[in-house]
C-alpha positions in Angstrom: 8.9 -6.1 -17.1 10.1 -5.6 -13.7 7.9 -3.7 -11.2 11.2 -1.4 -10.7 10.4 -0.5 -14.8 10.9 2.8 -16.0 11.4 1.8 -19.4 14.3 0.6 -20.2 14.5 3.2 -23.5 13.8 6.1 -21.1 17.1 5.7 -19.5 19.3 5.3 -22.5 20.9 8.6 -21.8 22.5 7.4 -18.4 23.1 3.4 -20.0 25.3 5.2 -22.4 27.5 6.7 -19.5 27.0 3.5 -17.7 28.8 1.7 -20.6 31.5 4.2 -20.6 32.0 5.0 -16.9 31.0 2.6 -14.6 33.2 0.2 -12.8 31.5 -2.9 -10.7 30.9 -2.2 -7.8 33.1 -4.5 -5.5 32.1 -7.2 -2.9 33.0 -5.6 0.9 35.1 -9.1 1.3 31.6 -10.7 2.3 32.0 -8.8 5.8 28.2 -8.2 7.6 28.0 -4.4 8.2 28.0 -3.7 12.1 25.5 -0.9 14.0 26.7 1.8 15.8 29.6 4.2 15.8 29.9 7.9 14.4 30.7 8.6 10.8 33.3 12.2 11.1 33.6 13.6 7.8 35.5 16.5 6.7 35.3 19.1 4.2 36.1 22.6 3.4 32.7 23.7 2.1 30.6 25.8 4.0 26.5 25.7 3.5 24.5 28.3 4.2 21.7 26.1 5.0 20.3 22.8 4.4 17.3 22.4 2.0 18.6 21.1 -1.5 15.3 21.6 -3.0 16.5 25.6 -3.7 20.7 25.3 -3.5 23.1 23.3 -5.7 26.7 22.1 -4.4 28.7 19.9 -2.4 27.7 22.3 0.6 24.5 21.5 0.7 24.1 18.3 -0.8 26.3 16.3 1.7 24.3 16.9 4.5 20.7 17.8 2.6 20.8 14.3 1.3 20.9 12.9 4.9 17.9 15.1 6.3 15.6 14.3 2.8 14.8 11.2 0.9 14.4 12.1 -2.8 12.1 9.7 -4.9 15.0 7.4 -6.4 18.3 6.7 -5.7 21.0 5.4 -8.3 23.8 2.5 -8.3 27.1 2.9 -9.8 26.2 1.6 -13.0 23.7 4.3 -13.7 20.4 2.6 -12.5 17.6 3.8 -11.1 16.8 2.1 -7.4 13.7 2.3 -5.3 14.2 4.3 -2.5 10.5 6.3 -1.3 9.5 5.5 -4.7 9.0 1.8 -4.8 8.4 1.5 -8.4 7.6 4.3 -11.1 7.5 4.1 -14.9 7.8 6.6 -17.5 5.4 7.0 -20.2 6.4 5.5 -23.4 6.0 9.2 -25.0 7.9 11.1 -22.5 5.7 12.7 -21.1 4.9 11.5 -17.6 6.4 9.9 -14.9 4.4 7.7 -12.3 5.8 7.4 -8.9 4.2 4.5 -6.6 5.6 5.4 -2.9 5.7 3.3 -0.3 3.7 3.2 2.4 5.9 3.0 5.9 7.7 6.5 4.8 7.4 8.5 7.4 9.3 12.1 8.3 11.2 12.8 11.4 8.3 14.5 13.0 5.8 11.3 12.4 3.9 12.8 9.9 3.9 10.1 7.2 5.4 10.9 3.6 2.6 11.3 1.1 2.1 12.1 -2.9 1.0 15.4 -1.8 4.6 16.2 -0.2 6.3 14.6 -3.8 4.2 16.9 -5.7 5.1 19.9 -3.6 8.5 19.5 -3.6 8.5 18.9 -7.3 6.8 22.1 -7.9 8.7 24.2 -5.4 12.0 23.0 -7.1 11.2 24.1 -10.2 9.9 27.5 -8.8 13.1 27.9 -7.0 15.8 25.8 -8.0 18.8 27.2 -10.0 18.7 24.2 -12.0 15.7 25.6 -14.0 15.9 22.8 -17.3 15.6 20.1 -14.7 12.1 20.7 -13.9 11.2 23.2 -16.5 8.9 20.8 -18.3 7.1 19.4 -15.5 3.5 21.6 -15.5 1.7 19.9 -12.5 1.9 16.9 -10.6 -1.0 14.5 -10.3 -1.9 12.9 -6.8 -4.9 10.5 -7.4 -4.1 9.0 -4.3 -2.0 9.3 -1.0 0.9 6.8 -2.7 1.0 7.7 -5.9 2.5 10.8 -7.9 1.9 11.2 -11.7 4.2 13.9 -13.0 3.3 15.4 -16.0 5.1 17.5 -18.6 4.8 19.6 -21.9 7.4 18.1 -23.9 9.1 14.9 -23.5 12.1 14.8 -20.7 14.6 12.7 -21.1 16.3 13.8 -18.0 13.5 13.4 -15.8 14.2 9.8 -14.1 17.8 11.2 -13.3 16.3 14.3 -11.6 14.5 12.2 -9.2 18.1 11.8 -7.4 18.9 12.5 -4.1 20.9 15.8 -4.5 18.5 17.3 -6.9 15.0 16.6 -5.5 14.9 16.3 -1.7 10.9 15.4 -0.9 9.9 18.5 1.7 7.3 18.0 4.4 4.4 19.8 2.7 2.8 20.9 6.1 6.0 22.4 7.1 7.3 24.2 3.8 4.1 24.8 2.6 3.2 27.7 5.0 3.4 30.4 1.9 7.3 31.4 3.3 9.7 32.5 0.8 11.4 28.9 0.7 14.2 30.4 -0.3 14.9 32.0 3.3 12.7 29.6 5.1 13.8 29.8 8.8 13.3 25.9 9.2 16.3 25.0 6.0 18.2 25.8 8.7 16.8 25.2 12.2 14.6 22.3 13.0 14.8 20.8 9.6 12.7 18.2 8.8 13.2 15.4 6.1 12.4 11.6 5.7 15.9 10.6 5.1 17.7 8.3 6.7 19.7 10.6 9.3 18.1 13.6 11.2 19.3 17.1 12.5 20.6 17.5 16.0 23.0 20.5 15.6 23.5 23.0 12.6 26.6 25.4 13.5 27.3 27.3 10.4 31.1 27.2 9.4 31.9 25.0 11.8 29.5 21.7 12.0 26.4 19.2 11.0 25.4 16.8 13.7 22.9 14.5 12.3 21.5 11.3 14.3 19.8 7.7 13.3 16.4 8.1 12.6 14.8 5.5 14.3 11.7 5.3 11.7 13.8 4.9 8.5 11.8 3.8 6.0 14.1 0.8 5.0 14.6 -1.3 7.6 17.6 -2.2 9.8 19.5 1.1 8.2 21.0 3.2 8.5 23.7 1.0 10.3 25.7 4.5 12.0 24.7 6.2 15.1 25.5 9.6 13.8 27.2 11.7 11.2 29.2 15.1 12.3 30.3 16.9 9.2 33.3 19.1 10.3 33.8 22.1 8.1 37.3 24.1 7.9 38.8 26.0 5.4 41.9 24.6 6.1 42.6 21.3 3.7 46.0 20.3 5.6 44.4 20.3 9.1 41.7 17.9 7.1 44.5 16.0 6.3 45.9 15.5 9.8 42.8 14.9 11.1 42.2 11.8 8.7 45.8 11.0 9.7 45.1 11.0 13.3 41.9 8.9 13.0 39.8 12.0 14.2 37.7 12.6 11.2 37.1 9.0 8.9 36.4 10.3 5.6 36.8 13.3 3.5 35.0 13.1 0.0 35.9 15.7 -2.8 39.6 15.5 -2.3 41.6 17.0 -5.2 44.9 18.6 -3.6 48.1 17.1 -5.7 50.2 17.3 -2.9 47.4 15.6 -0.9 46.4 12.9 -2.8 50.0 11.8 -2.9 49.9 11.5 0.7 46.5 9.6 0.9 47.2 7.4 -1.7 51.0 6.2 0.3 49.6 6.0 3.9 48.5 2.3 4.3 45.6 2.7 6.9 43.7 4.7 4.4 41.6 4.1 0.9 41.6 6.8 -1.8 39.0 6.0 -4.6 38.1 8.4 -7.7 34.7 6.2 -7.7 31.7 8.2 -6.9 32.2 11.4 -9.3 30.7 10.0 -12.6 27.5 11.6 -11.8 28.7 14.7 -10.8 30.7 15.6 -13.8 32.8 18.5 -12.7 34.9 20.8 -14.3 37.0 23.7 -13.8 36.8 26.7 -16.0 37.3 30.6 -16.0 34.0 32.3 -17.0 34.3 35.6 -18.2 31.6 38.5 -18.0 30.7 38.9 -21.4 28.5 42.2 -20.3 31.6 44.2 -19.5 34.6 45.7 -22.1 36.9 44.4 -22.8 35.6 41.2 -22.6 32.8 41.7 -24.5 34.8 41.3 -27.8 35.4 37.7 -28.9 38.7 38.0 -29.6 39.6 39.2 -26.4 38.4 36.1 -24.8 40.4 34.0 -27.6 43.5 36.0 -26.7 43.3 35.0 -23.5 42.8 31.1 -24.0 45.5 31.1 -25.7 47.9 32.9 -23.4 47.0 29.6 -20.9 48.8 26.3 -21.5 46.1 23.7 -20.1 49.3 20.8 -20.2 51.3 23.1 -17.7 48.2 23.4 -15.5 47.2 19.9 -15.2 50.7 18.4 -15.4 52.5 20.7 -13.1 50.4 22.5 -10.9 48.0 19.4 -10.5 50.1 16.9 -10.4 48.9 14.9 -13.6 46.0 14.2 -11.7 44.0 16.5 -13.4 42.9 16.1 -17.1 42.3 18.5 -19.7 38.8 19.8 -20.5 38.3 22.0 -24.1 34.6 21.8 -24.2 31.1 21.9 -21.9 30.5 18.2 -21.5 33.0 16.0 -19.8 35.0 13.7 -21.5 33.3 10.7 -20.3 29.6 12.2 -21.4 28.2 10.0 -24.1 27.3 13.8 -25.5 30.6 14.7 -25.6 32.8 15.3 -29.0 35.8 16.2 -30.2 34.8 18.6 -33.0 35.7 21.7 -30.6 37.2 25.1 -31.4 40.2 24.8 -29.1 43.0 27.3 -28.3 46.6 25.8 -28.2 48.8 27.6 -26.2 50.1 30.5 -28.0 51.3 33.6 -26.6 52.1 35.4 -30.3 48.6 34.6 -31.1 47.3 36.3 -27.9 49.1 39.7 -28.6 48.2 39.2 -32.4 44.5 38.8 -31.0 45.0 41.9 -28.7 46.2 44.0 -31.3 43.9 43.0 -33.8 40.8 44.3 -31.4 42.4 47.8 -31.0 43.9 46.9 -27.7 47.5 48.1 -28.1 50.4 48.0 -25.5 50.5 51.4 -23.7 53.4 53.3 -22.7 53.1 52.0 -18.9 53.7 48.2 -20.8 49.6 47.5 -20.0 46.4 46.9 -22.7 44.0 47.0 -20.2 43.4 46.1 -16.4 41.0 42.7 -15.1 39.8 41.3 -12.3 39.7 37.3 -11.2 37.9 35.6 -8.7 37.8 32.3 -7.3 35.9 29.9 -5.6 37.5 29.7 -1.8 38.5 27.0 -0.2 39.7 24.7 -3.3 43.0 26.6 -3.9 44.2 23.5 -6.1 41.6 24.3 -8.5 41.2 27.6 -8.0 43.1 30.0 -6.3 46.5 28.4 -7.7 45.0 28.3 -11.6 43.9 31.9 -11.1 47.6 33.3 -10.1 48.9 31.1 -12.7 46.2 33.1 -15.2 47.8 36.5 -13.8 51.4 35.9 -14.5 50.2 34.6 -18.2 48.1 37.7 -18.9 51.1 39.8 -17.8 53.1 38.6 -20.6 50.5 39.4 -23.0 49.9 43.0 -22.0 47.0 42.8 -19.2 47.0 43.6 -15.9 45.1 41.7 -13.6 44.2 41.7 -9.7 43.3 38.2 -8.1 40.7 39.1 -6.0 39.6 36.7 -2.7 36.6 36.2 -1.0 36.2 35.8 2.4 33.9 32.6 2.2 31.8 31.0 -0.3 28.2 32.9 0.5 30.7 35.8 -0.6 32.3 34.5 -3.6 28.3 33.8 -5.1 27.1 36.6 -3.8 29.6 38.4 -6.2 28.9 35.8 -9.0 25.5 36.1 -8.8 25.2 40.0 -8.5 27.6 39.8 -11.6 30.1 41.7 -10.6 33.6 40.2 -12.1 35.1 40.6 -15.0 36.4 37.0 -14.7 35.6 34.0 -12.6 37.4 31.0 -11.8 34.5 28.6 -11.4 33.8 24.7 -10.1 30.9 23.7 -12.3 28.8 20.3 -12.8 27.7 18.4 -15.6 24.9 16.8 -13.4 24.7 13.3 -15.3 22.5 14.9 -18.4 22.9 18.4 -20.2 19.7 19.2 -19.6 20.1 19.1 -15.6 23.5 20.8 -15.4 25.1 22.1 -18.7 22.0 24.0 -20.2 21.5 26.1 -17.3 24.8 27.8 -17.9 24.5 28.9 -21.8 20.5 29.7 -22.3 20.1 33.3 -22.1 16.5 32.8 -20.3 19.0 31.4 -17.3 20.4 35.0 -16.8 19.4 35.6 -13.2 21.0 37.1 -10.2 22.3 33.3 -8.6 25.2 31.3 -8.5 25.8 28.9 -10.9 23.2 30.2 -13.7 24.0 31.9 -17.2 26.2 34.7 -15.0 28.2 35.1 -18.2 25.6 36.8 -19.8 26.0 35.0 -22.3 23.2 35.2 -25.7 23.2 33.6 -28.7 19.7 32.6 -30.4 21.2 29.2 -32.0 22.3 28.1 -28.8 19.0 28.4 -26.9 17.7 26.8 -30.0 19.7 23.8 -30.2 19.7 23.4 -26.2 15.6 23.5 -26.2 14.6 21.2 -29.0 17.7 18.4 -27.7 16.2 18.7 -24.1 12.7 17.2 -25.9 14.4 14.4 -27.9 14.1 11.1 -26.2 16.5 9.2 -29.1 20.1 9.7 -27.9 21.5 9.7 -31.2 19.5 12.5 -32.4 20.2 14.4 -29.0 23.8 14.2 -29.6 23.7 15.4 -33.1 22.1 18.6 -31.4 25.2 18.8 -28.7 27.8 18.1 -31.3 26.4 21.8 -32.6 26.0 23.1 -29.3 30.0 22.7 -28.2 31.7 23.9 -31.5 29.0 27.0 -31.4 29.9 27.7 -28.0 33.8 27.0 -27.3 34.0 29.0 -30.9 32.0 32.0 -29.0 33.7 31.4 -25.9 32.1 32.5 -22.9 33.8 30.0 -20.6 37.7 28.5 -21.7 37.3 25.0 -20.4 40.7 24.0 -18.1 40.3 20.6 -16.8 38.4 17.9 -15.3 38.7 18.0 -11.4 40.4 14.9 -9.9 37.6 14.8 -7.0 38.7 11.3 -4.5 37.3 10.2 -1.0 39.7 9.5 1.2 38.5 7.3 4.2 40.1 5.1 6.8 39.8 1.2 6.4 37.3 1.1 9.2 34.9 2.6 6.9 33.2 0.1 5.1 30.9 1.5 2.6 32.2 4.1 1.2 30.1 5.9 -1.1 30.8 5.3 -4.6 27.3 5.3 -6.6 27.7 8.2 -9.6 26.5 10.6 -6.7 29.0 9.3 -4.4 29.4 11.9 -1.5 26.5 13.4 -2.4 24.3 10.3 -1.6 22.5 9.0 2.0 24.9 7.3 4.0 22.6 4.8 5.1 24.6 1.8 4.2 28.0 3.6 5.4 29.2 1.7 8.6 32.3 1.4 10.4 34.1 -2.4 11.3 
């Protein structure tokens, strides 16, 4: 058994999606990365600060995952790779997961990385992560000495190796976090941030910039091979565009504009990849409020499904870039299945639904008015689906107002506080259902933050299936419990399932490197470099 072990059974969850999704990764022509140079990479998304360890999303992760090492990294076949954590193994029962660190860890203020600073992170993540099924079973961690971490857990976790990545559990300086601060609204996730990751913090500007620098005292040595990193942030995806065009920003990651992908993909300087996403597992849905009328009624929710013709969406307004998504799970998710309750497009059966629930056309030609929201700043996705979902409704009777938010701490804030009728929403699968699919349906994840149960949605069989498949080690008899889950749940219908998001990185051919591990983007850019 290698000293990397961590059982080769424990990760049969990810193997699976390895065996369906992963590509090898190719040979960069044999060319010796150089040193030096800064890495410009653009985006739309705005963070409102930088600690992963208590915000999900592209916002945060891309530079978070810079600042702080997490235990483990991941290739793009699914594996596991030292990274802080030399070696670990997880206990044949489930149970527990040891950690061996390495000793020349250090964080950007000196202070060396300890077990100590694992075992706090781990237990402030699961007090204040949204993701609450990704550390829900973990009850303490063990620290028997100064390199070691023994994590420990009520029930058997099958997700728990795959937790241990870099966007999902950043390792936080103990003596700095640990000064009894809400770490929530800890003044240093934004000023003076302190990780152990390969780049550190030189300038935070919100909505306009990260500046991040080498850090000399990288644990792993010779890397990273860039001098810096700027992340530029604008709202504006064309200016993006001409930017990469121009040579002025190298890479933008998360790319999923139609009209822009055509571009990238003709323009000869550049490469455009759809590598680096398998992790992430994202999908675009409209959520619906099932606390408010009309949408509390089923059938409501059915009428609308079918009133939206998923082909149309992806083919025309995406491009055929775009696939279409009927269920919770990804397509590519070894968990996924195509015993689903799905809703062809049908407008007759939309006003038969409609009518059937007491909701009859009035004189004025309207059943009832709605609200929409969307996510800003992904208007492929989003914005574009959402007027495309108001002109359908129309035809069926109900009036709705696209409403826009004037940033993203806006849009969640709104989410959160629950107050939509319906969303459009950008939601990941996270690699397992347990780290970013359960979070979404248990009705012990209704709380007042983005990108939780903010449907409202309750159903006893649900939380029942989710819980005892989130203890089940044998990934046969997990997805026996899924195959339930997602005809219970696209029958009930708190969320109709559009499409799988297109997400590329575009980059210019200088970049060698490009991210494109199943966290892609959302990984340390240590062995990023430019030629």
């Amino acid at each position: 058994m290698s000293k990397f072990s961590s059982s080769r059974r424990t990760l049969l969850t990810v193997a699976c999606l390895a065996a369906s999704s992963a590509v090898a990764m190719p040979v960069a022509a044999q060319e010796q990365p150089k040193r030096g140079g800064t890495l410009v990479v653009g985006t739309t998304q705005t963070p409102r600060h930088l600690n992963g360890a208590v915000q999900s999303g592209i916002a945060t992760a891309v530079p978070s995952t810079q600042l702080f090492a997490s235990p483990l990294r991941f290739d793009d076949k699914w594996n596991p790779q030292p990274y802080p954590a030399e070696s670990w193994k997880l206990a044949e029962d489930g149970k527990s997961l040891t950690l061996n660190l390495r000793k020349n860890a250090v964080f950007h203020d000196g202070k060396p990385v300890t077990s100590e600073d694992v075992a706090f992170s781990i237990m402030a993540i699961k007090a204040n992560h949204p993701f609450t099924t990704m550390m829900g079973p973990v009850e303490k961690v063990e620290t028997p000495d100064p390199h070691t971490a023994i994590i420990r857990m009520s029930v058997p976790h099958p997700a728990i190796v795959l937790a241990m990545s870099p966007a999902l559990c950043p390792i936080l300086p103990k003596h700095i976090y640990g000064d009894g601060q809400d770490l929530k609204n800890h003044p240093r996730n934004s000023a003076n941030v302190v990780g152990s990751g390969p780049f550190k913090l030189v300038e935070f500007n919100a909505g306009q910039r990260v500046v991040l620098e080498r850090f000399d005292k990288f644990f792993l040595p010779g890397k990273p091979y860039l001098d810096k990193v700027i992340v530029n942030i604008t709202p504006d995806t064309s200016s993006l565009m001409l930017g990469l065009e121009r040579g002025d920003i190298q890479m933008i990651p998360f790319a999923s504009v139609p009209t822009d992908l055509r571009r990238l993909k003709d323009n000869a300087k550049l490469t455009l990849t759809p590598r680096g996403y398998e992790g992430i597992g994202p999908l675009n849905w409209l959520a619906f409020n099932l606390e408010r009328k009309p949408l509390s009624d089923v059938r409501v929710r059915k009428a609308i499904a079918h009133a939206i013709d998923k082909n149309f969406v992806t083919k025309a307004l995406m491009g055929g870039f775009a696939t279409v998504s009927d269920g919770p799970l990804v397509p590519s998710s070894p968990f996924a299945v195509t015993d689903l309750v799905r809703y062809p497009f049908d407008l007759k059966k939309s006003a038969a639904l409609l009518d059937e629930a007491g909701f009859k056309v009035g004189a004025n030609g309207e059943r009832f008015k709605l609200t929409i929201d969307y996510l800003p700043n992904t208007d492929d996705q989003q914005k574009t689906v959402a007027e495309y979902v108001r002109g359908q409704l129309k035809k069926i009777g109900i009036a709705v107002e696209v409403r826009a938010s004037a940033d993203f701490p806006a849009w969640a804030k709104r989410l959160a506080s629950h107050d939509f009728d319906m969303s459009m929403d950008i939601v990941f699968n996270w690699g397992d259902p347990i780290i970013g699919v359960h979070r979404t349906y248990l009705s012990t994840n209704i709380r007042p933050i983005v990108w939780t149960n903010t449907q409202s949605y309750r159903n006893p069989k649900v939380d029942e299936l989710l819980n005892t498949a989130g203890g089940v080690l044998d990934p046969t008899k997990r997805k026996a419990y899924y195959a339930t889950f997602q005809k219970v749940v696209t029958d009930d219908l708190p969320i109709d399932y559009i499409n799988v998001i297109p997400y590329h990185t575009a980059a210019l051919k200088a970049v060698g490197n490009v991210p494109t591990t199943i966290w892609g983007p959302m990984s340390p850019y240590d062995e990023v470099y430019l030629k």
